[in-house]
C-alpha positions in Angstrom: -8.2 -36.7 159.0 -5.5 -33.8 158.1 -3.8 -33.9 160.9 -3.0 -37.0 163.3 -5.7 -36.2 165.8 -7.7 -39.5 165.8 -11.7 -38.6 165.1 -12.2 -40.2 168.6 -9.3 -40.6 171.0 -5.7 -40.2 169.4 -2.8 -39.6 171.4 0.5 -40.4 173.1 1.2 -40.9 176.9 4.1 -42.5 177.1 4.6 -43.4 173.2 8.5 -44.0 172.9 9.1 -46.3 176.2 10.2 -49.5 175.8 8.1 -50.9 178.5 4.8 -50.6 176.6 6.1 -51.9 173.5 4.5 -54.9 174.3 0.9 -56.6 174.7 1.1 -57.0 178.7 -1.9 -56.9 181.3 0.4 -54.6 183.7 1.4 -51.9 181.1 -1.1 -49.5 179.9 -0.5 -47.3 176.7 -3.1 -44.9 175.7 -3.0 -43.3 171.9 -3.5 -39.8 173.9 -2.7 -37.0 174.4 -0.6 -35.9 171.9 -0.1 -35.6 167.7 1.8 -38.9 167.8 0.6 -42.7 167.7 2.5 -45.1 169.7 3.2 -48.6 167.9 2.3 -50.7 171.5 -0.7 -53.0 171.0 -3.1 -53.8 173.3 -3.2 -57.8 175.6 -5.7 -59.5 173.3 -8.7 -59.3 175.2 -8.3 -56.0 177.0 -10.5 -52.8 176.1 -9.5 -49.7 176.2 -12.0 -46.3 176.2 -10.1 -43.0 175.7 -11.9 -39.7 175.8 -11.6 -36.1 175.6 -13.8 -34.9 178.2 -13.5 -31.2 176.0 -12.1 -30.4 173.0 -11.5 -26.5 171.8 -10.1 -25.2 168.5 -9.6 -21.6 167.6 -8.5 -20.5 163.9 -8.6 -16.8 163.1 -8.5 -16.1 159.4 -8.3 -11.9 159.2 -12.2 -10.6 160.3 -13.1 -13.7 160.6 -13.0 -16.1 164.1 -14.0 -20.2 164.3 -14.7 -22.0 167.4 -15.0 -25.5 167.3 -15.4 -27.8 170.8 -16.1 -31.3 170.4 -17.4 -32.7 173.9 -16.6 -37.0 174.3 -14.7 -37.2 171.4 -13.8 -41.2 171.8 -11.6 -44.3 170.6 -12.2 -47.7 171.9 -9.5 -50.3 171.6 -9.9 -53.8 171.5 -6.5 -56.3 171.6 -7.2 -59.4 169.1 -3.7 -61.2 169.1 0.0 -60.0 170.5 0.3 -57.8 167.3 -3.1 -56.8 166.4 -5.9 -54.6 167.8 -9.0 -53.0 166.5 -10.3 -49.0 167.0 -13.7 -47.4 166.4 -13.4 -43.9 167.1 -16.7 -41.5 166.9 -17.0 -37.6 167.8 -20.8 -37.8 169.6 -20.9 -33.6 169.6 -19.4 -30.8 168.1 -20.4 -26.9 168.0 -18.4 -24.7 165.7 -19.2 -21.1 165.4 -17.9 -18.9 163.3 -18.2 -15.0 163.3 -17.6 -12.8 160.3 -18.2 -8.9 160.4 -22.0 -8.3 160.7 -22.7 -11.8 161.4 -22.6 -15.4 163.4 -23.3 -18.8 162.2 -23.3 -21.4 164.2 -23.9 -25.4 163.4 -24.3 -28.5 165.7 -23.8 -31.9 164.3 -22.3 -35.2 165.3 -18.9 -37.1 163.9 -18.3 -39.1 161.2 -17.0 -43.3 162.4 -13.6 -43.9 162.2 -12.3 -47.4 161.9 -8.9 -48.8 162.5 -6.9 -52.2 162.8 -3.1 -51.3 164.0 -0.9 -54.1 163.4 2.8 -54.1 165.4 5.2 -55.1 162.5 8.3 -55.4 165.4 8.6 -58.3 167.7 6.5 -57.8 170.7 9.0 -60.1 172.8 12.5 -58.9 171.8 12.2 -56.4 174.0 14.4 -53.7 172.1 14.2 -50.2 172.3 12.6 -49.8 168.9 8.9 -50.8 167.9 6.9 -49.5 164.8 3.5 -50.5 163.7 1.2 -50.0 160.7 -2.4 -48.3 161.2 -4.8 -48.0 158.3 -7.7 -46.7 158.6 -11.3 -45.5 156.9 -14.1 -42.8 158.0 -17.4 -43.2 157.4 -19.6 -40.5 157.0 -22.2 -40.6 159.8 -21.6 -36.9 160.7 -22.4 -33.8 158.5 -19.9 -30.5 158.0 -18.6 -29.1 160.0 -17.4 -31.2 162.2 -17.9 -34.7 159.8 -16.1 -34.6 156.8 -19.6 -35.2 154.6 -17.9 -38.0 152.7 -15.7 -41.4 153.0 -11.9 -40.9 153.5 -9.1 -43.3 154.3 -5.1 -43.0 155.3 -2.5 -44.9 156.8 -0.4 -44.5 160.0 3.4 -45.8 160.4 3.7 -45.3 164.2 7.3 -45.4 165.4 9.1 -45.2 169.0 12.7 -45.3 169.9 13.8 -45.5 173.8 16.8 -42.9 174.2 17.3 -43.6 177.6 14.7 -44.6 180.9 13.3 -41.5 180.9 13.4 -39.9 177.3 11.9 -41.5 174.6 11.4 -40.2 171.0 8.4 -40.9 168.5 7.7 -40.5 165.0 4.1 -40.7 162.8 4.7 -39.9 159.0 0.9 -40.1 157.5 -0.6 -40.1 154.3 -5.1 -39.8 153.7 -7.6 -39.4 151.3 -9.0 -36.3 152.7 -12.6 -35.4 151.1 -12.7 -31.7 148.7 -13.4 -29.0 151.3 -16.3 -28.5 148.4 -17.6 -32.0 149.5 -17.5 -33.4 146.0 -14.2 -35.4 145.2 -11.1 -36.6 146.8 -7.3 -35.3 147.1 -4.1 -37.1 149.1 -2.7 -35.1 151.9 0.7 -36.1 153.6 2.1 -35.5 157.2 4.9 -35.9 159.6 5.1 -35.6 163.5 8.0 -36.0 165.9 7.4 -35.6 169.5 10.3 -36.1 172.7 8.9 -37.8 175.9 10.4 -37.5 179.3 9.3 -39.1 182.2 9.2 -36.5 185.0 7.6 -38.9 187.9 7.1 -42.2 188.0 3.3 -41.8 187.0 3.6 -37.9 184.9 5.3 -37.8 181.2 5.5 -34.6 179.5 5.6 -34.6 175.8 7.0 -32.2 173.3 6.0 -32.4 169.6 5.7 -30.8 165.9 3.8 -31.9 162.9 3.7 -30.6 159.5 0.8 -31.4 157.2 0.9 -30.3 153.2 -2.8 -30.8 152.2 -3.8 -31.0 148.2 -7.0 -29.6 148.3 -7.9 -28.2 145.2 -9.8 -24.9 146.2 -6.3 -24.7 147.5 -2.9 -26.0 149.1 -2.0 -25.4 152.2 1.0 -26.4 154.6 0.5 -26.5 158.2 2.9 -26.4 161.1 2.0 -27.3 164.6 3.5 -27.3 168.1 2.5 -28.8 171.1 2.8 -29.9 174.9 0.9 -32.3 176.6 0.7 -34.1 179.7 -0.1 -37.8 180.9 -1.1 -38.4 184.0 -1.1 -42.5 185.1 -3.8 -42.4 188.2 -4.2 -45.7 188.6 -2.6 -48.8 186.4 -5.6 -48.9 184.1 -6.5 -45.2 184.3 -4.8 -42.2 182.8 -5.8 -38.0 182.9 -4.6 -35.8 180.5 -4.2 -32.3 179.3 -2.5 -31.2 175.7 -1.9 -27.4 174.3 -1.3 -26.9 170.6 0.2 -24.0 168.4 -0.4 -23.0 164.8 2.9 -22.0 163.5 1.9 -20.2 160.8 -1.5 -18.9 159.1 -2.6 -21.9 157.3 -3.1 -23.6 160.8 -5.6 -23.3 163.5 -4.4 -21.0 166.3 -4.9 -23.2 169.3 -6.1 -26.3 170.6 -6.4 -27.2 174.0 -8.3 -30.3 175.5 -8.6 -32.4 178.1 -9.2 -36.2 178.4 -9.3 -39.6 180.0 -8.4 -43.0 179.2 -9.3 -46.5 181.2 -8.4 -50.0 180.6 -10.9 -53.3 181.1 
């Protein structure tokens, strides 16, 4: 888990205003779209299913071109007190293709399990503009490269939101994970950072503007990645959210693009 894309729904709707801070029936806050995790916590009791519908990732590396689409890649979210709720988050497909000069390989394979507990460390009730949580995490290999990771990895999440005003809101994930060798055999830490600027444009639609950077140890090699995005959060009903997110590699140890598309309903 390099980046803060959750290996099942990850995202942020309307991460950084105050209103879904807390664990209440009539406020619903999704983890997508978006790099960022919001801090808000589920009611206890309440069970939310967020999906990408489809999931596309280019990365270009000189002659050679990878495609990766993951089709119902899911979270489910289950409140257990005012301050805590449980994820399980599990990719059911991906393709990737990759083309080099003179030939095409190709590989379909399910996700690994990712499992969560995210615990709000601010007061649910003191209804300030400032909330943070905790989020660790572990994978379990179920999937095989190259869409599952082939091992076990683990990482924590320090989601953070800040209410600028009652229509901009900023957020903040820093990130640290055992990622699994790109050889498959061994371990190595990998750290990241994202900051993302909400702003409510209807009473329903928030657009969301954020950048992450990654540095990942690997050691066939170190990389740094950069990443811009935009996405957009669409709240249908109270308990049922559409989405749509864009992403940018900044520079050429990132993926080129991402672009997906999703939903997300409460029960």
């Amino acid at each position: 888990m390099t980046s803060l894309y959750w290996s099942g729904i990850a995202a942020i709707a309307v991460a950084a205003a105050p209103t879904i801070v807390r664990a209440q029936d009539g406020n619903y806050c999704t983890e997508r779209p978006g790099i960022n995790t919001p801090p808000c916590i589920l009611a206890p009791g309440r069970v939310s299913v967020e999906s990408a519908i489809v999931d596309w990732t280019r990365d270009d590396s000189g002659a050679t071109r990878s495609d990766t689409v993951l089709i119902g890649d899911t979270a489910v979210r289950l409140g257990l007190t005012d301050r805590v709720e449980a994820q399980v988050g599990w990719t059911p497909f991906g393709r990737s293709r990759t083309r080099n000069p003179g030939s095409i390989s190709t590989a379909n394979r399910v996700g690994d399990v990712t499992l969560g507990l995210k615990t709000l460390l601010s007061d649910p009730d003191n209804g300030g503009s400032f909330a943070v949580a905790i989020l660790p995490y572990v994978t379990l290999p179920v999937g095989r490269t190259p869409i599952g990771s082939g091992d076990w990895g683990a990482g924590v999440l320090l989601p953070m939101s800040y209410s600028l005003t009652d229509k901009f809101g900023l957020a903040m994930t820093p990130e640290i994970d055992v990622e699994v060798d790109s050889d498959g055999d061994g371990r190595h830490l990998a750290y990241s950072t994202a900051v993302g600027l909400s702003y409510a444009l209807t009473g329903s639609l928030t657009a969301t503007g954020e950048f992450q950077a990654v540095r990942d140890n690997d050691p066939a090699g170190h990389t740094t990645q950069t990443i811009a995005a935009l996405s957009f959060a669409y709240m249908a009903t109270p308990d049922t959210q559409f989405d749509i997110f864009g992403g940018a590699g900044l520079n050429r140890d990132t993926p080129d693009a991402q672009l997906y598309a999703g939903i997300s309903h409460r029960f």
